[in-house]
C-alpha positions, -999 to +999 in steps of 0.1 A: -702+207-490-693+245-505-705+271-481-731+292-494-726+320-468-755+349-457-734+379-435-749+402-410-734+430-403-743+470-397-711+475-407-710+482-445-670+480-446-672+447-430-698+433-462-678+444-485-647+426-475-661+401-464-680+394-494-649+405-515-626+375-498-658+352-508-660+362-540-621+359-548-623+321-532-651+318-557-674+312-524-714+324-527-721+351-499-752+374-496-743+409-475-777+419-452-782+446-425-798+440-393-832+439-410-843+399-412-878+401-422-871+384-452-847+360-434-865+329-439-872+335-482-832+344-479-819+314-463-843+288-491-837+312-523-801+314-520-794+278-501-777+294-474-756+270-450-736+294-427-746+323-411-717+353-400-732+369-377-716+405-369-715+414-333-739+446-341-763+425-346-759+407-317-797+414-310-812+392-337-793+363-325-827+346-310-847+353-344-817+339-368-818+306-341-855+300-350-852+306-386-819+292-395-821+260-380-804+245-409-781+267-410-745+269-390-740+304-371-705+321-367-704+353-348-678+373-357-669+393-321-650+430-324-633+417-291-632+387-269-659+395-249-667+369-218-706+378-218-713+378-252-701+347-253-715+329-221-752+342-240-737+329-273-739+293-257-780+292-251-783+292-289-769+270-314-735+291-325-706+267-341-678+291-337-667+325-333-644+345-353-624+380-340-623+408-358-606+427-379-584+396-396-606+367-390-581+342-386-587+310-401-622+327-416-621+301-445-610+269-425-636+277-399-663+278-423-654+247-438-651+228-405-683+242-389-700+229-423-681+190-419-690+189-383-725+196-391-729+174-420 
């Protein structure tokens, strides 16, 4: 299955390399703020499959988990942080990724999508 991948992020740095190492892998990606109230139109228009979630927008974490149920979540952490991870585990997140070199960002991505095939 190809990833068709929606990031999160406040950080507009962050979209654009992000969505510039998608791009280059010839991978779909749509770039959002923190503002989901389109969420649910996003995720069916564009056949979105994996959410990265930024750490800023830790937040909206509840809201993406009741509209993207189809969807795999990654949230990508600026540090390894013990809490944000123990709340992490109430809702359905597949992986995590640390920032700022996202180690295996691509292999991650396509294992989250196998395992959940």
């Amino acid at each position: 299955m190809e990833p068709r991948i929606l990031i999160l992020s406040k950080n507009s740095s962050d979209l654009e390399h992000l969505q510039h190492v998608f791009s280059d892998e010839g991978i779909f990606s749509h770039c959002e703020g923190q503002d989901i109230s389109n969420l649910k139109s996003l995720l069916n228009e564009h056949n979105i499959n994996v959410i990265l979630l930024d750490e800023s927008c830790f937040s909206i974490l509840p809201e993406v988990n009741s509209l993207a149920k189809d969807a795999s979540v990654i949230i990508v952490l600026h540090h390894h942080d013990e809490d944000t991870l123990k709340l992490s585990m109430e809702y359905n997140v597949d992986h995590f990724l640390l920032k700022p070199r996202y180690y295996n960002l691509l292999p991650t991505i396509y294992n989250v999508l196998e395992e959940n095939s």
